[in-house]
C-alpha positions in Angstrom: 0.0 0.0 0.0 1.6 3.3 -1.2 2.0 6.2 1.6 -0.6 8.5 0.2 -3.0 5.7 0.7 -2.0 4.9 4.5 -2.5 8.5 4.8 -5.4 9.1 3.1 -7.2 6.0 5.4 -5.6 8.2 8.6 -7.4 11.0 7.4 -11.0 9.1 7.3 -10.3 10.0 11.0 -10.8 13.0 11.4 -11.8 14.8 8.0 -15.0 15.4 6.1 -13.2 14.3 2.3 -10.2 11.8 3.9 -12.0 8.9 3.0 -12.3 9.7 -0.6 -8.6 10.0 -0.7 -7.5 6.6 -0.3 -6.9 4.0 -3.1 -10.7 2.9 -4.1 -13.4 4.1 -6.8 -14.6 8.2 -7.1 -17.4 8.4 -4.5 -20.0 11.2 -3.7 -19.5 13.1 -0.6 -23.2 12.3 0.7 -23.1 8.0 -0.1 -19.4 7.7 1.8 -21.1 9.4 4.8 -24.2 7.2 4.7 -21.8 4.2 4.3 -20.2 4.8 7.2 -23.5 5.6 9.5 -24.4 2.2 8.0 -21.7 0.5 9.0 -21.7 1.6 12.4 -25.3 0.2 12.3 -24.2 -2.8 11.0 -21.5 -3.9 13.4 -23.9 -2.6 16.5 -26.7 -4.7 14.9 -24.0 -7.7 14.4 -23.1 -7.6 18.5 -26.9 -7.4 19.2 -27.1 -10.4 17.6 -24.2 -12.3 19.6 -25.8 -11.2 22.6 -28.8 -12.9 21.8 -27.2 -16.3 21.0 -27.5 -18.9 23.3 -24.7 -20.7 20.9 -22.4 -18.0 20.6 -22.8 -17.8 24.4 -21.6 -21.8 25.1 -18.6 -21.4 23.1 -17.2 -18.6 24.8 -17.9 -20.8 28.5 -16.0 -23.1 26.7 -13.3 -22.4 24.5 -12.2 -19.0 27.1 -9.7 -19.7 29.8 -10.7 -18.6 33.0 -14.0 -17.8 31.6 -16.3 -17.4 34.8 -13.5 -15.4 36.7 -13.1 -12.9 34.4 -16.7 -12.5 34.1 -16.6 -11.8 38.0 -13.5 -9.4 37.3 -15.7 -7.3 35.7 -18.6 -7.5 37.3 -20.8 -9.6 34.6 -22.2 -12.2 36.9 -20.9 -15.7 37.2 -21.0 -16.2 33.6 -21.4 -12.8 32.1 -25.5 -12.8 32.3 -25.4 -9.5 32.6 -23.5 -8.7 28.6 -26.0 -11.6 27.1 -30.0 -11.7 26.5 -32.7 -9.2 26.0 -31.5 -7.0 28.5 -28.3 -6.4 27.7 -29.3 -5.5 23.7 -31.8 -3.5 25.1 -28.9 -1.2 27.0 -26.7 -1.7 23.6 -29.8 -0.4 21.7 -29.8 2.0 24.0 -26.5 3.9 23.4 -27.0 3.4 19.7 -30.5 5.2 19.5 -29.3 7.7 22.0 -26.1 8.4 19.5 -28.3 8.9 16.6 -30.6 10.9 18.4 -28.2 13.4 19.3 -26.9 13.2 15.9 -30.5 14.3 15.1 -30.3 17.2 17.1 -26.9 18.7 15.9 -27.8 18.3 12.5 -31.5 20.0 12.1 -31.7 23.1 9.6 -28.7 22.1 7.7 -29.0 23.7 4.2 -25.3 22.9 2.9 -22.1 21.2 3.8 -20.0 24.1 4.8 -21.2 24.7 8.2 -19.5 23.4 10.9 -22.2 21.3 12.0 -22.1 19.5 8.5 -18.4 19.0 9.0 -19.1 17.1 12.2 -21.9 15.0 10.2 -19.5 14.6 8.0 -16.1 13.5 9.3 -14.3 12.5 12.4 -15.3 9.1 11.7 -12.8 7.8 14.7 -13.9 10.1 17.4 -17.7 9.2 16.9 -16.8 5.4 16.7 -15.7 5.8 20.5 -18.4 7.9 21.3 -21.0 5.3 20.1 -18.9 2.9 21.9 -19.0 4.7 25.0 -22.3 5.1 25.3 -23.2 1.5 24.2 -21.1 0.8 27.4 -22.8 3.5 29.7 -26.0 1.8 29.3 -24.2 -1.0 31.5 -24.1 1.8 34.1 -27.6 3.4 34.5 -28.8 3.1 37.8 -32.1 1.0 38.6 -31.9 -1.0 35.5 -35.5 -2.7 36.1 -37.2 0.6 35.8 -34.8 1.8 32.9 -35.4 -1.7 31.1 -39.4 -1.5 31.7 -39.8 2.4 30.6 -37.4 1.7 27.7 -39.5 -1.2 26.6 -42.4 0.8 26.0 -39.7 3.4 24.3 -38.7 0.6 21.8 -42.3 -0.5 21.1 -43.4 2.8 19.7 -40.3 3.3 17.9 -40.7 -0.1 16.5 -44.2 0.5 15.2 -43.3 4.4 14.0 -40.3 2.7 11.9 -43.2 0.1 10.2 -45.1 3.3 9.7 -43.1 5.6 7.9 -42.2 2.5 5.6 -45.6 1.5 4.6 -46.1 5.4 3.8 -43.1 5.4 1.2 -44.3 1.8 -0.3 -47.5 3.5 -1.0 -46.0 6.7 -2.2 -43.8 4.7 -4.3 -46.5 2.8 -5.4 -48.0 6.3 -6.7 -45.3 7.9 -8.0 -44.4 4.9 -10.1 -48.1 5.0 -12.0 -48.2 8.6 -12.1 -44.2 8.8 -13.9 -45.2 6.1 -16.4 -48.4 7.1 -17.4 -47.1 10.6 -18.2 -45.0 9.3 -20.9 -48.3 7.6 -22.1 -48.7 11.3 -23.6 -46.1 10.9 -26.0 -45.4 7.1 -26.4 -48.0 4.6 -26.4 -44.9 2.0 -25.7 -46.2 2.9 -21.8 -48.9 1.8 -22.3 -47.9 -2.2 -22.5 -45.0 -1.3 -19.8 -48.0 -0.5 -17.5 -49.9 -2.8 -18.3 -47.5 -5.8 -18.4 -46.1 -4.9 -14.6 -49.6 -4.8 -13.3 -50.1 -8.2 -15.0 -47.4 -9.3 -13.2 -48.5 -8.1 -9.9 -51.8 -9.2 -9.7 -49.9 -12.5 -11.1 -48.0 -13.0 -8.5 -50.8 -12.2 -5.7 -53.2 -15.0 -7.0 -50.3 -16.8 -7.7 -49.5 -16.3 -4.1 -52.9 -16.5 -1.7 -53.5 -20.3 -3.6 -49.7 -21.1 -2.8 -50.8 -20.1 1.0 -54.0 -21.7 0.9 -52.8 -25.3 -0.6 -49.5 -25.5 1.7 -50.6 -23.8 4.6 -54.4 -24.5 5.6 -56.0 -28.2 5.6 -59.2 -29.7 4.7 -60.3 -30.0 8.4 -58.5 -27.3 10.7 -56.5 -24.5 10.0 -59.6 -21.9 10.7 -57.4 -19.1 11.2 -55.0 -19.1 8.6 -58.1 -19.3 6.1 -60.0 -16.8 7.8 -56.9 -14.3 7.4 -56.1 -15.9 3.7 -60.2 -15.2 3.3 -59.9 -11.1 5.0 -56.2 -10.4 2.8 -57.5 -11.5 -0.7 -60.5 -9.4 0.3 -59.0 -6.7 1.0 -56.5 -6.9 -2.2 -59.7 -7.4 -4.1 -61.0 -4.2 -2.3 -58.2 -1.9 -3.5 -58.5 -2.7 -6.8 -62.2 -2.0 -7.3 -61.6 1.0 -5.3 -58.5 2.5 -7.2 -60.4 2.4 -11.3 -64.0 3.6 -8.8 -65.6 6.6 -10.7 -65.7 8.8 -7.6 -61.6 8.2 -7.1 -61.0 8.3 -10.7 -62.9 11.9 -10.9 -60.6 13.2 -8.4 -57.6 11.6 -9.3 -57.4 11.3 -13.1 -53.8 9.4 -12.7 -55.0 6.6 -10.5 -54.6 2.8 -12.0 -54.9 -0.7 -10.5 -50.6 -0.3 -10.8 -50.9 0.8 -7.3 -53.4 -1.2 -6.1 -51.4 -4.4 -7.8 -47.8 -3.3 -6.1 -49.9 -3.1 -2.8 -51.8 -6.4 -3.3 -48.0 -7.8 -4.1 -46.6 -6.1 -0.2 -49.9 -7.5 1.2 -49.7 -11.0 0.2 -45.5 -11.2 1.1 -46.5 -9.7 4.3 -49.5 -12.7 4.7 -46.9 -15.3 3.8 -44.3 -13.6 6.3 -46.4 -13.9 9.1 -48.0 -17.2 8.0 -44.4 -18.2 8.0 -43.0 -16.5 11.6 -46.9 -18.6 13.4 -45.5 -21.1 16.0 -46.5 -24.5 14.6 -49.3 -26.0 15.3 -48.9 -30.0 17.2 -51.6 -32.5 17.0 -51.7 -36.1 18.0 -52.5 -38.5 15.1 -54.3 -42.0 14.9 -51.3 -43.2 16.0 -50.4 -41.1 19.2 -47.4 -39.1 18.1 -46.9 -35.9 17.6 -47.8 -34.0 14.3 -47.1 -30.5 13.0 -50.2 -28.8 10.9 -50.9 -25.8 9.2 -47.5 -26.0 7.7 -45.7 -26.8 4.8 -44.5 -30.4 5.0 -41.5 -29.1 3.3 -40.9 -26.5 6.1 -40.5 -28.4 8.9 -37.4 -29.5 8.7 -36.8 -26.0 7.6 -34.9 -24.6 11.2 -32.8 -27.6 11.6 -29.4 -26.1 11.1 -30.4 -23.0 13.9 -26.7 -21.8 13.3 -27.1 -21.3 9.5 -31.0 -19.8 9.4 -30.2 -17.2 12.6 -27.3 -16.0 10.3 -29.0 -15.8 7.5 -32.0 -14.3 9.1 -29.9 -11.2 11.1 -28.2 -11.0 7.3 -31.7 -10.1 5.8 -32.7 -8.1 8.9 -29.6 -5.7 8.1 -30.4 -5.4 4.2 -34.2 -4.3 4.5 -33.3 -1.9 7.7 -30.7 -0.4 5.7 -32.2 -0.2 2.7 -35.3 1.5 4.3 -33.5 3.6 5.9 -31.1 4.9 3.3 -34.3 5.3 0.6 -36.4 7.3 3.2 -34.1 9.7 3.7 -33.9 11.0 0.3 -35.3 14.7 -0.8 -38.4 13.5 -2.7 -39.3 10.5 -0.2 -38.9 13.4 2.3 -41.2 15.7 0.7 -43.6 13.1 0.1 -43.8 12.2 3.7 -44.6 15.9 4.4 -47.2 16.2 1.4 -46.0 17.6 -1.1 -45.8 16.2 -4.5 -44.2 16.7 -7.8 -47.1 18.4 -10.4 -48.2 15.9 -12.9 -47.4 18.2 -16.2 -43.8 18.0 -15.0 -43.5 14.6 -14.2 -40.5 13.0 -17.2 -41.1 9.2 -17.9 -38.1 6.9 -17.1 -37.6 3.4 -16.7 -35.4 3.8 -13.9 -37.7 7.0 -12.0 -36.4 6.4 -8.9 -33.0 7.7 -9.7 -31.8 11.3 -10.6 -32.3 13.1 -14.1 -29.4 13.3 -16.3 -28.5 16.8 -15.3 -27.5 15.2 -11.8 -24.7 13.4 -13.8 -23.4 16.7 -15.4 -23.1 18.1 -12.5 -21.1 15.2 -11.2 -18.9 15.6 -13.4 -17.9 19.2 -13.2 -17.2 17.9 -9.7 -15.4 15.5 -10.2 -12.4 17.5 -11.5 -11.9 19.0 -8.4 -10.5 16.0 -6.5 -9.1 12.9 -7.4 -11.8 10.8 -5.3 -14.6 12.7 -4.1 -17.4 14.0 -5.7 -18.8 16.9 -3.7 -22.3 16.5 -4.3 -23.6 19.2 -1.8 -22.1 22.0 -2.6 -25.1 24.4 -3.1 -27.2 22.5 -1.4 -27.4 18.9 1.1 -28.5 15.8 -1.2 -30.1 14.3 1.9 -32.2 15.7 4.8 -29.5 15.1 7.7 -31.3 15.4 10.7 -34.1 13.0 9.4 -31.3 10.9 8.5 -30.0 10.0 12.0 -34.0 10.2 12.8 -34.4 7.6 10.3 -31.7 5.5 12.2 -32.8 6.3 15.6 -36.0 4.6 15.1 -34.3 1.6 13.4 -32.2 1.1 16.4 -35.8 0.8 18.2 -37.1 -1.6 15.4 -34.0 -3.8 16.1 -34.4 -4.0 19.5 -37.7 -5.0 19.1 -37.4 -7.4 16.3 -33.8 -9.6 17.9 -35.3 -9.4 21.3 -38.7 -10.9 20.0 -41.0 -8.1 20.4 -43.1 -8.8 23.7 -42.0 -12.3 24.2 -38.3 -10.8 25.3 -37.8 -13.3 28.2 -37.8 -16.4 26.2 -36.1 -15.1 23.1 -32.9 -16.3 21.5 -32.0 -15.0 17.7 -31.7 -19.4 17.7 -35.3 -19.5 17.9 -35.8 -16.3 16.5 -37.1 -17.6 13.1 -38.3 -20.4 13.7 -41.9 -18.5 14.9 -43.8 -16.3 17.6 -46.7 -15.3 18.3 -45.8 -11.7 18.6 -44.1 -11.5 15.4 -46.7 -12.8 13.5 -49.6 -10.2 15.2 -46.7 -7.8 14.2 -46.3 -8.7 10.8 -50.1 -8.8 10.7 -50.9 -5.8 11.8 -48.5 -4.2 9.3 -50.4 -5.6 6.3 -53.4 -4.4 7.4 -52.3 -1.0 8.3 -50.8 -0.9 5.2 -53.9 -1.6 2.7 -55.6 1.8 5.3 -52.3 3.7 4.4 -53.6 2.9 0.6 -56.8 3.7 1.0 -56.9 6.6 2.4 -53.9 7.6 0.2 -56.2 7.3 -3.6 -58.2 10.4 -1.5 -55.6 12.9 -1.1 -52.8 12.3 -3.0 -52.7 13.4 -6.9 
């Protein structure tokens, strides 16, 4: 490694732009900074996880020398109890939230990157490294940790939920924005036609497709009442949306409305059915025979959890890609803006294939940057690309959902990310309740938005 790269990597310490120095690809100013909040997240999401394993937890008792006396040495317990289980992600969840939160804070009413305040968002990626692990490790210290631990539950719960929220609201707005960029081009090019109407096709495709895959594998001819009631309620309510997005009364006020959004929705709705379907504790009966035998499942699944090693890391792998991903889309100007209200006008909507992403004069721009460095691309020069304070707001109530989610929801004192996801009750009312909030998100959403 040359020396201008060791030094450009010593400079991610302290500087805004030190990163961009060292010896990998150009990068924008405003996706190195997200990175690196990400990957904070990440590795505090990766030693929630470790405190949670029961496995993780026997090898240290014995593969460590002197295992249960250093645990006494520093005041753990007998055998460290006090660093492992819900409790102790809840105080590591704790410090994290409480990092971002402050984060938050600093950073509201930031218009560009030259304040000083957008320097410290910005840079000195080593000092706030310590600070989030110092007060990860303060959390140990809070005095009367039963109250702290019940008030914080409550805390987590409706951080949790206001996470799900705010997602649902920008599947739905996506949902919208996506029928109302494509059928603008309709104005000019009938091609948009056929691309609207072939990815409907292929929604509603796949939420038939889906709700008889659920109700062949995972209902029977006698039992399984509830999982065909709540097959019977979802399609309904995926029929429901439909007729109500092409109604007269909606389509009067809302002349861009389509059964696109309806079908994207009725797509969320039915992986959310099969999500929670999936997370229900299985159902045991005794046979002719006396033994035991799992229903309501299917028989392909239940040998499924077997190897608890491989599906818990797998699972927490998952966890971190949708959090991140939800997180790092939110917090973008237009997803902003639409959580506020406001909305771009129809007449100036441009059709793309790829509408989520920037216009072309975004590119020019990055390339009249890029001449000024030989790594970075400073992207926010005139103005921020991102909303920073709803950024680390965004992330605050992640580190909520997280601590919710590993530790099980409201089943905390039996949870293990082992057993994690293999089922539970509260996961699946969770998951549940999420699909139906997210077809009322919908429907109120054809009456106001336009």
């Amino acid at each position: 490694m040359s020396a201008r790269c060791c030094a450009g990597q010593l400079a991610c310490c302290c500087g805004n732009a030190g990163c961009s120095y060292c010896c990998g690809p150009k990068v924008r100013q405003s996706r190195s900074t997200r990175f690196m909040y990400a990957l904070y997240f990440i590795l505090v999401v990766i030693i929630c996880c470790v405190m949670m394993s029961d496995t993780v937890a026997n090898q240290m008792r014995e593969h460590i020398p002197y295992f249960e006396d250093i645990c006494k040495g520093i005041k753990a317990g007998d055998t460290c109890e006090k660093l492992v289980g819900y409790s102790a992600v809840y105080r590591v969840c704790f410090g994290m939230a409480c990092f971002f939160f402050i984060f938050c804070l600093l950073t509201l009413n930031i218009n560009n990157s030259k304040s000083c305040r957008a320097y410290i968002h910005n840079g000195f990626w080593f000092f706030k490294l310590l600070l989030l692990g110092a007060m990860c490790s303060g959390a140990f210290f809070i005095p009367d940790q039963e109250t702290f631990l019940n008030a914080w539950r409550y805390v987590g719960a409706v951080g949790g939920f206001l996470f799900i929220v705010i997602q649902l609201l920008l599947l739905v707005e996506f949902a919208h924005k996506w029928n109302k960029n494509w059928t603008a081009g309709t104005a000019t090019n009938k091609l948009w036609y056929a691309s609207l109407s072939l990815v409907t096709l292929i929604a509603y495709s796949i939420t038939t497709g889906g709700l008889i895959w659920m109700a062949v594998f995972y209902t029977q001819k006698d039992g399984c009442m509830e999982n065909k009631i709540l097959l019977g309620v979802n399609g309904g309510l995926c029929l429901l949306m439909s007729v109500v997005s092409i109604s007269p009364s909606v389509r009067d006020r809302q002349p861009h409305s389509g059964i696109l959004q309806s079908g994207l929705i009725s797509c969320y709705v039915t992986y959310l059915t099969f999500s929670a379907l999936s997370s229900k504790p299985a159902e045991v009966v005794l046979d002719a025979h006396g033994k035991n035998v799992t229903i309501c499942v299917p028989n392909f699944g239940q040998d499924l959890y077997r190897d608890k090693t491989l599906v818990a890391g797998l699972g927490t792998a998952i966890l971190c890609v949708c959090i991140l991903y939800s997180c790092l889309t939110s917090t973008t100007r237009s997803s902003s803006d639409a959580l506020q209200g406001r909305y771009t006008a129809p007449e100036l909507e441009v059709a793309r294939c790829c509408f989520c992403f920037g216009s072309g004069g975004e590119d020019a721009e990055e390339k009249r940057n890029m001449k000024e460095g030989p790594r970075v691309i400073y992207d926010e020069k005139k103005s921020t690309v991102y909303s920073y304070a709803y950024f680390h707001f965004m992330f605050f109530l992640a580190s909520l959902y997280v601590m919710m989610t590993v530790t099980n929801w409201f089943n905390y004192e039996s949870a293990n990310i082992e057993t994690f996801f293999s089922g539970s009750w509260s996961i699946f009312w969770v998951k549940m309740a999420s699909c139906w909030i997210c077809v009322l998100l919908y429907l109120e959403a054809v009456n106001v938005m336009d």
